[in-house]
N, C-alpha and C positions, 0 to 999 in steps of 0.2 A: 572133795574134801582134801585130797591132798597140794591143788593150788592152794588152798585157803593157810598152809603150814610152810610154804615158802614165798607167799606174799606176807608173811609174817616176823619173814628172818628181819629185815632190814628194820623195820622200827624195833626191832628190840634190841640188835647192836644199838641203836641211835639212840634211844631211851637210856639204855644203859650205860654210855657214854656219856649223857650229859648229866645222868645221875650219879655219876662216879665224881666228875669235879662239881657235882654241886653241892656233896657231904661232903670233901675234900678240907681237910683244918686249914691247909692254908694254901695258897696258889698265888704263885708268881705269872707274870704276864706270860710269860711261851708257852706256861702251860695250855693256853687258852687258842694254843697252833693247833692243839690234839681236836678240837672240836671240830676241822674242816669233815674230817671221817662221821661224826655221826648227823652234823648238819645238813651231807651233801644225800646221805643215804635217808634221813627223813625227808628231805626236798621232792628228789626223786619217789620214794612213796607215798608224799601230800599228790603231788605232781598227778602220779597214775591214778590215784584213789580219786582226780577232782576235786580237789579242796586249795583252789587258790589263795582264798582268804590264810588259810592257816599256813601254804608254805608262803606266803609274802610275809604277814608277820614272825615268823621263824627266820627267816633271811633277814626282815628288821633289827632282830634283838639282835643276832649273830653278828650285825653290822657295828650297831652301836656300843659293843663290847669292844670296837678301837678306840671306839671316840668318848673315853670318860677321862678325865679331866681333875683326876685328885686334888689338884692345887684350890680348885673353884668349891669343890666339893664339901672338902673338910670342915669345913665351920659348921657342920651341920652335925658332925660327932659327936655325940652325948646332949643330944637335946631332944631328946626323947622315940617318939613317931618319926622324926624328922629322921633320927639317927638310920634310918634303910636308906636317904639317898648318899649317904655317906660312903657308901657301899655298891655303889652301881652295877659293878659286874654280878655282884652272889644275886643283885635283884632281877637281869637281863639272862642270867643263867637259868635262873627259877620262871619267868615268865615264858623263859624255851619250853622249859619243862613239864609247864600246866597246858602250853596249846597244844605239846606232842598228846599230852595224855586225855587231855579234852577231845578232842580228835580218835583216839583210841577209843575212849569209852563210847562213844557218839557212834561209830563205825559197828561196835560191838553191840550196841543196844538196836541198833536197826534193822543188822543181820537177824536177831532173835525174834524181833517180831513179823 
C-alpha cells in the first residue's frame, strides 16, 4: 500500500500541471516552457507503468504545441465547430490531459478488479 501512494506522486504533479494551463484565461507562448516538468514526470510514469501508446502520444501533443502556426490557422475563427482548430494549443493541451487521465482511470479500474 504504501508504494501504491508514491507511485502516485508523479502523475498528480503532472495532471495538475497541465490542468493549471489548461483553465488558465489566457497564456502566452513561454508559458507553454512550464509543461517540460509535468510532461517529463507523466512520460517517466507512462514509461514504468507500460503504457507506450499513451507516453508516445503525450510526447506527440507536447511536440506539436511548437509547431502551430497562427497565421494558417486563423481563418478558421468564428466559424463555428471549425472555431477549436483556431486554437491549437488549448486543443493539444486538452488532448494531454484526457490521455493522462484516460490512463489514470484505466490503471485505477484494473487494480480494483
Amino acid at each position: 500500500a504504501r508504494n501504491e501512494g508514491r507511485d502516485s506522486v508523479a502523475p498528480s504533479i503532472g495532471l495538475l500541471g497541465i490542468l493549471v494551463l489548461l483553465l488558465a484565461p489566457a497564456t502566452a507562448t513561454y508559458h507553454f516552457i512550464l509543461f517540460w516538468l509535468p510532461t517529463a514526470l507523466l512520460l517517466d510514469w507512462m514509461i514504468r507503468a507500460n503504457a507506450p501508446v499513451h507516453a508516445a502520444a503525450l510526447l506527440g501533443f507536447y511536440s506539436l504545441i511548437g509547431f502551430c502556426q497562427y497565421g494558417h490557422l486563423l481563418p478558421f475563427e468564428g466559424r463555428g465547430g471549425l472555431t477549436v482548430l483556431a486554437y491549437t494549443r488549448l486543443l493539444l493541451t486538452l488532448a494531454m490531459f484526457i490521455t493522462c487521465v484516460h490512463l489514470t482511470w484505466n490503471r485505477a479500474t484494473t487494480r480494483q478488479a
